[in-house]
C-alpha positions as CSV (number, residue, x, y, z in Angstrom):
1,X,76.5,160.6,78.7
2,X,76.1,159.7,75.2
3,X,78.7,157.7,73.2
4,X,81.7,159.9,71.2
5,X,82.2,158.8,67.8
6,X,85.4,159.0,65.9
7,X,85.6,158.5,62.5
8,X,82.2,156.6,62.3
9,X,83.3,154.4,65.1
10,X,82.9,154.4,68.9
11,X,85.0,155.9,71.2
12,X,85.9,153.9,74.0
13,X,88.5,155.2,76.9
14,X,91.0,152.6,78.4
15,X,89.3,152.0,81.2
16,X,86.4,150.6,79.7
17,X,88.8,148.0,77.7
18,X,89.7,147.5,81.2
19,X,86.4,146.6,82.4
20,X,85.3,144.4,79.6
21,X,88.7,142.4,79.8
22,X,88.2,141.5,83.2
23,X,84.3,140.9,83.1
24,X,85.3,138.1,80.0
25,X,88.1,137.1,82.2
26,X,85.7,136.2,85.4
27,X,83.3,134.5,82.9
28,X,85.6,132.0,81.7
29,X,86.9,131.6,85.4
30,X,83.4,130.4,86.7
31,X,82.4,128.0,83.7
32,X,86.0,126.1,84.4
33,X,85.5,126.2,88.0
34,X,82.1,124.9,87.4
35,X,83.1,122.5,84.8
36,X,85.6,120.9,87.4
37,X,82.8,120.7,89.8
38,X,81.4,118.1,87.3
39,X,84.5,116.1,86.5
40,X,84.2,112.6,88.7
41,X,88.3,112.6,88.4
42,X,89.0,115.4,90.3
43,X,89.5,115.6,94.3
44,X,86.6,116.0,95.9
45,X,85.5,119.0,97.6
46,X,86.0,118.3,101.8
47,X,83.1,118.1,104.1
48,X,82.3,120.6,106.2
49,X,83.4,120.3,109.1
50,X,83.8,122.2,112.7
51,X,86.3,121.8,115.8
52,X,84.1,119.5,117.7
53,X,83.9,117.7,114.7
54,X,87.5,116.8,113.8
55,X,88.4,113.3,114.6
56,X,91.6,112.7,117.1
57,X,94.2,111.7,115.6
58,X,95.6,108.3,116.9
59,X,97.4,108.0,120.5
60,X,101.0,107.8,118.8
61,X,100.5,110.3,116.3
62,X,99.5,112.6,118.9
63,X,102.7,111.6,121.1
64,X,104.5,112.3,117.8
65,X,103.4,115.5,117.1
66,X,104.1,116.3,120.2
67,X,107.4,115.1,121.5
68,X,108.6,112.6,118.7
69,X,108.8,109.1,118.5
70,X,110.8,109.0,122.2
71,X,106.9,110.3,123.6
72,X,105.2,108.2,121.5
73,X,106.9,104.8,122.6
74,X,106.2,106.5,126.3
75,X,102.9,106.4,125.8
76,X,102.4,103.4,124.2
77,X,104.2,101.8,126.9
78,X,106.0,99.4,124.6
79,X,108.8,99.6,121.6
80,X,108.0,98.2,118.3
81,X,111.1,96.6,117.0
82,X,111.8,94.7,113.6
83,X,113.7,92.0,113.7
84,X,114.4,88.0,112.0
85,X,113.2,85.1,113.4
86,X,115.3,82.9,110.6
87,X,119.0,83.4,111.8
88,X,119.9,81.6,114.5
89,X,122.5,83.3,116.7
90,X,121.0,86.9,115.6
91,X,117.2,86.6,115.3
92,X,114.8,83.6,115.8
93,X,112.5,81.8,117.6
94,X,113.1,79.6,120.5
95,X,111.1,76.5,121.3
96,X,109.4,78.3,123.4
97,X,108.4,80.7,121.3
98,X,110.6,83.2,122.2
99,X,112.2,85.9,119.9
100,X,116.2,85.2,120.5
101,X,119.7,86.2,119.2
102,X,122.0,88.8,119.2
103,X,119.6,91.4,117.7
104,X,116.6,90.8,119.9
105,X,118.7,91.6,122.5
106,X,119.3,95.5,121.4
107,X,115.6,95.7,121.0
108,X,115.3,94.6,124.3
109,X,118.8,96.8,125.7
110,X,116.9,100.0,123.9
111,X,113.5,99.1,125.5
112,X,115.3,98.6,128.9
113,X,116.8,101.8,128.4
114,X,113.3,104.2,127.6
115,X,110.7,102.0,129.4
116,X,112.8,100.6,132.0
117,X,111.3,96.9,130.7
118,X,113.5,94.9,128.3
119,X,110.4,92.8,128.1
120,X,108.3,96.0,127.1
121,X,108.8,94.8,123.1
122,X,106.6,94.2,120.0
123,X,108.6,92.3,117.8
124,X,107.8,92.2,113.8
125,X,109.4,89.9,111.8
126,X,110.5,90.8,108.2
127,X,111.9,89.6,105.4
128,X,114.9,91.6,103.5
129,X,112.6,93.0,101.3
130,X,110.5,94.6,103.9
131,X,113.0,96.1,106.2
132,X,113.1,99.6,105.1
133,X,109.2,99.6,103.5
134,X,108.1,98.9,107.1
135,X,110.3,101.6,108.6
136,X,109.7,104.2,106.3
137,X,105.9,103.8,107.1
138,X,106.2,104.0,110.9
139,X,104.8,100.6,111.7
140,X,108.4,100.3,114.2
141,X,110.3,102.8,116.2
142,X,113.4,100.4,115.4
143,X,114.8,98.1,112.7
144,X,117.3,95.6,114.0
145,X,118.2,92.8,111.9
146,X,121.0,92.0,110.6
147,X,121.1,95.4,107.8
148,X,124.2,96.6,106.3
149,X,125.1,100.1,106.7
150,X,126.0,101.4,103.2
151,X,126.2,105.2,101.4
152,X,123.2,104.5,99.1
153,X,120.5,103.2,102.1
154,X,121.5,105.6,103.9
155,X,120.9,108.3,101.6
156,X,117.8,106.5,99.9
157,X,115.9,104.4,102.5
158,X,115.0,107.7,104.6
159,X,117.2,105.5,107.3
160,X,119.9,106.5,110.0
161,X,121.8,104.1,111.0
162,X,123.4,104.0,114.2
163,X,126.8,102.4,116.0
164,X,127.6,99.5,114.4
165,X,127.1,96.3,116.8
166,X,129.1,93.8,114.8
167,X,131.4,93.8,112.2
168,X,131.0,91.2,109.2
169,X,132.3,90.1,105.4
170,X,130.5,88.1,103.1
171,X,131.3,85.1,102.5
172,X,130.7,81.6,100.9
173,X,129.3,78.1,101.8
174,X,129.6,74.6,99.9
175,X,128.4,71.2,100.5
176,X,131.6,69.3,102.4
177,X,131.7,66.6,99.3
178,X,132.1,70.0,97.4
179,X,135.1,70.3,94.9
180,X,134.8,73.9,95.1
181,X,137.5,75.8,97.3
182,X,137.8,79.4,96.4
183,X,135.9,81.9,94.4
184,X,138.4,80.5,91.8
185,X,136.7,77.7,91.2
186,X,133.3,79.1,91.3
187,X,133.0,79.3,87.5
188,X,129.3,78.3,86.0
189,X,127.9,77.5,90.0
190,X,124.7,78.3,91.3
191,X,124.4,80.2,94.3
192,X,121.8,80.6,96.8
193,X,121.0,84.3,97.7
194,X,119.2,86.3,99.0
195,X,117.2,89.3,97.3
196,X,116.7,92.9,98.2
197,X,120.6,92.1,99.9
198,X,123.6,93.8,99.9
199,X,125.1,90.4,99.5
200,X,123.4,90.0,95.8
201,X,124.8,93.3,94.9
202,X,128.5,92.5,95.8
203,X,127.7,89.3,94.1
204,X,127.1,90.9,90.8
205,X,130.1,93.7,91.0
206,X,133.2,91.0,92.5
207,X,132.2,88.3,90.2
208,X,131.7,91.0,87.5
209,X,134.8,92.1,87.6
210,X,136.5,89.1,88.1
211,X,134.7,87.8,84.6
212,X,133.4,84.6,86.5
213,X,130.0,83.8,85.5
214,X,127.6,82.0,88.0
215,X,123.7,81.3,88.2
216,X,122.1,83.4,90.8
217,X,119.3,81.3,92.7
218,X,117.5,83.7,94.3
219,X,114.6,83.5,97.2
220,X,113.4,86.2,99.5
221,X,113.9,84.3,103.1
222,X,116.2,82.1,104.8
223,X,113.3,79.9,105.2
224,X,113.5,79.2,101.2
225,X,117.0,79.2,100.8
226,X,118.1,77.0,103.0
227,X,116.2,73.5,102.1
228,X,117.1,74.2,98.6
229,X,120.3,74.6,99.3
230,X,120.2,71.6,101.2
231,X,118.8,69.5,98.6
232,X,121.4,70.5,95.8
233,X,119.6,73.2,94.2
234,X,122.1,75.1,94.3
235,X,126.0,74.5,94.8
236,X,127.1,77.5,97.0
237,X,125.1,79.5,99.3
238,X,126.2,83.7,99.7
239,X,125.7,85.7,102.7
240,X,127.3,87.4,106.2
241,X,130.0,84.9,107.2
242,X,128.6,85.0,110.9
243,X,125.0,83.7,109.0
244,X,127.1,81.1,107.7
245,X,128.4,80.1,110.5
246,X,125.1,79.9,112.5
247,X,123.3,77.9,109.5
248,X,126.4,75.6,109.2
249,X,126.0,74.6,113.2
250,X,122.2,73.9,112.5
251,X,121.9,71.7,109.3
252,X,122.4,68.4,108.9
253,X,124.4,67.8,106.4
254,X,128.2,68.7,106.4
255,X,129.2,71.7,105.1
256,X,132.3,73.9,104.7
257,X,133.1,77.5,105.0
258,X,135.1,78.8,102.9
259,X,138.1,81.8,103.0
260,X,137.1,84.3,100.8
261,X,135.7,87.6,102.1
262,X,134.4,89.9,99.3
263,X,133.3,92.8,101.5
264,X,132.7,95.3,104.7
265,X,129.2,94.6,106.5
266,X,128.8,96.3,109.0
267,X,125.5,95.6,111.0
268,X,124.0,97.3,113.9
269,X,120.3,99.3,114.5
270,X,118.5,101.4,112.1
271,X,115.8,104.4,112.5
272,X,113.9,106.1,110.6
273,X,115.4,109.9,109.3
274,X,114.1,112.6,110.5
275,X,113.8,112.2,114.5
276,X,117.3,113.3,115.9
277,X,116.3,112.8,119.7
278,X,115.3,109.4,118.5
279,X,118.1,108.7,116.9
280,X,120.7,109.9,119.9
281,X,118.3,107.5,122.6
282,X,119.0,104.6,120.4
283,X,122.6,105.1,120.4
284,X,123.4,106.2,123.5
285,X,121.4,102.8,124.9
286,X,123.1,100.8,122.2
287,X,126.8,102.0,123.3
288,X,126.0,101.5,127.1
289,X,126.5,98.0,126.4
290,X,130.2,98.0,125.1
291,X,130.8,101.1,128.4
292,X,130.0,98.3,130.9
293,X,132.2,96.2,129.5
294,X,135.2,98.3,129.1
295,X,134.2,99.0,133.3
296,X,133.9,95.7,133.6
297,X,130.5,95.7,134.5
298,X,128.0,92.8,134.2
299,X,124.6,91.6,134.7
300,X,125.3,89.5,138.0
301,X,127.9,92.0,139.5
302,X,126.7,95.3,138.7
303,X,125.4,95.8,142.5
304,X,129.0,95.7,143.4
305,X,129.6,99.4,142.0
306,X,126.9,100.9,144.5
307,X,129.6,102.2,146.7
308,X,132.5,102.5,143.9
309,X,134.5,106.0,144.4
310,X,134.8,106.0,140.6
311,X,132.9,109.2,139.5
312,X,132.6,107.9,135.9
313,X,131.2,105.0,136.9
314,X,128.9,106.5,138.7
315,X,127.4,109.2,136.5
316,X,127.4,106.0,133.6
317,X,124.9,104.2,136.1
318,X,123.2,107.1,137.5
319,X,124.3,107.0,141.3
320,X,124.5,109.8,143.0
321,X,127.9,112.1,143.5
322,X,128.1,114.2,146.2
323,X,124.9,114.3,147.0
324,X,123.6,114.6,143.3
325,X,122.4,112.5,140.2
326,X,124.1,113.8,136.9
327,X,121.1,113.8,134.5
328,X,122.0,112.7,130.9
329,X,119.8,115.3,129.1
330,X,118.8,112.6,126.1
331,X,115.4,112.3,127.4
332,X,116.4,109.1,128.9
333,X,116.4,108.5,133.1
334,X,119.4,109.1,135.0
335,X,119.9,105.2,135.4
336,X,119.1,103.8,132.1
337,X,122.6,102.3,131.3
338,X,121.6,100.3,135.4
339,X,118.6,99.2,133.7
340,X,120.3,98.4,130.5
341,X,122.7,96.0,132.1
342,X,120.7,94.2,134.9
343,X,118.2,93.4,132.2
344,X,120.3,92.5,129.2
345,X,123.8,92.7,130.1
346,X,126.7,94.2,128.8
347,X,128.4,94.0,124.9
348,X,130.2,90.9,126.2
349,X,127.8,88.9,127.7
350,X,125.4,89.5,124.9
351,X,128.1,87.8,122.6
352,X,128.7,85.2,124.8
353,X,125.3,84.5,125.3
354,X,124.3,84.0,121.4
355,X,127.3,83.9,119.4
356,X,130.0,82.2,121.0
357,X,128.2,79.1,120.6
358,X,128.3,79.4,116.9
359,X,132.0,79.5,117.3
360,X,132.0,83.1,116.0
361,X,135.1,84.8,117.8
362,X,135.2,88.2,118.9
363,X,138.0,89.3,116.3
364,X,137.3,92.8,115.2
365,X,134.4,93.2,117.4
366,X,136.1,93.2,120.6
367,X,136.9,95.8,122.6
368,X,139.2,98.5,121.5
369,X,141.5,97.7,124.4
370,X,141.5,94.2,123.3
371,X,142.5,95.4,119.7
372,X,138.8,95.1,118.2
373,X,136.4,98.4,117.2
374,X,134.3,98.7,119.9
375,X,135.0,102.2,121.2
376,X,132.3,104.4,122.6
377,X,132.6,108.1,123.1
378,X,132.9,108.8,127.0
379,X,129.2,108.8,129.3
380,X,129.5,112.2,130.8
């Protein structure tokens, strides 16, 4: 068909606007995908690859995928647990060699509980700084040392924390020749602290709003802090009062506690967010201890409750009742809280065992019968 003039012009319908519109349109497409082609900044394009060719992904992560991180410690046959190895009472290392303290011991009361082998634990040691780095990036299943449970980690840090296994305050410690007695008198001092701490964050608000100025001397381990505070570098060292307390028994120089109490700390294991049958494993394990203690069972007696008529008792260590075993349902065996105890003990026993020797009294953290806060909802 030839073309139908108007006016001198060409005449062309809509449809072959249409059709020239998109042809330009696909033009420039190509030359820009082409163009990024070239570019060395961009993401490269994949290779090619086909289903025999796709690599495996890694044991755990497989696990993971799978059936969380509860499968994944499973099959790896071991829990990875991060911990300190610079408090004495709470997390260091023996003479032996040995990971110790009140902390290691719920790594160990957790791994008792899944694996059915307190001993079943790789223990990383971390500084402040690196406690919630190294648990956001899946290097451990479990974070216990000595972290305060606050609003802001737990909505930041991508970490859930679970039952709080000891109750603390901050608090402050001088040289015994010190003339400083109170925060009072703490005017112009320079403290020791920690960083990447709750404790230098209360720091900064109390004495803030008190209007007492001081010189923070900060270091990132116990390990730094304490020879410099020995030596005079600084005048008062900041942190949990039980810390204190353990550091006080183990230098040699005399020392003094003092009163003052300038917040809530409450301590106990973290997880990672995200992993709820994880989460409830950890805590259900963790509790077990303070149970047995509230039944009154131990370590060296627990044998004794084979042929108990207590039906609480037990479903909580996985004996049969009438003729049946009540399972749990948390993933966890029937007698994980048996395992838990004859292992590692009971709440009690763990205290006795690593911070009674500090001289650190049960207070608050006693049992609820006792007039403490340790109060479990009931195993059944």
């Amino acid at each position: 068909m030839g073309r139908i003039y108007l006016e001198g012009k060409p005449y062309m319908n809509k449809n072959s606007k249409l059709l020239r519109l998109l042809a330009v349109i696909f033009t420039i497409v190509l030359v820009a995908a082409a163009c990024g082609d070239d570019d060395g900044d961009e993401e490269t394009e994949p290779a090619e690859t086909t289903p025999t060719e796709t690599a495996a992904p890694a044991e755990d992560d497989t696990a993971e995928d799978e059936g969380g991180r509860l499968a994944a410690v499973i099959a790896r046959g071991s829990l990875n647990c991060g911990v300190n190895q610079t408090l004495p009472g709470f997390g260091n290392v023996d003479a032996n060699g040995n990971n110790v303290g009140f902390d290691i011991d719920f790594c160990r009361v957790v791994a008792a509980a899944v694996l059915g082998n307190a001993d079943a634990v790789n223990y990383t040691p971390l500084d402040a700084a690196q406690r919630f780095p190294t648990l956001q990036s899946g290097e451990i299943d479990l974070l216990v040392r000595n972290t305060t449970w606050t609003a802001s980690r737990d909505g930041n840090e991508q970490a859930n924390f679970m039952f709080t296994t000891f109750f603390d305050g901050q608090g402050f410690m001088v040289h015994g020749d010190s003339e400083i007695n109170s925060i009072s008198d703490m005017s112009g001092a320079s403290i020791c602290v920690l960083q990447g701490t709750t404790t230098l964050l209360n720091l900064n608000s109390v004495f803030g709003d008190m209007g007492i100025g001081f010189t923070p001397v900060e270091f990132q381990s116990n390990d730094e802090l304490q020879p410099a505070f020995t030596s005079g570098q600084c005048e008062v060292w900041t942190t949990d009062a039980s810390g204190l307390a353990a550091f006080s028994s183990t230098l040699d120089i005399p020392t003094r506690v003092l009163g003052d109490i300038i917040s809530k700390e409450p301590l106990g294991p973290v997880v990672p967010d995200g992993d709820t049958e994880w989460a409830q494993v950890v805590n259900w394990a963790t509790m077990a201890t303070v149970q047995a203690e509230e039944y009154g069972i131990t370590s060296s007696n627990i044998g004794s409750f084979d042929d108990t008529d207590n039906s609480n008792i037990r479903r909580f260590l996985g004996l049969p009742i009438e003729g049946e075993i009540a399972e749990v349902g948390l993933g966890l065996p029937a007698d994980f809280a048996s395992n838990i105890i004859s292992q590692v003990g009971n709440y009690g026993e763990i205290y006795e065992r690593h911070l009674a020797p500090l001289g650190l009294e049960r207070g608050v953290n006693a049992l609820w019968t006792d007039g403490g806060l340790m109060y479990v909802p009931p195993f059944r």
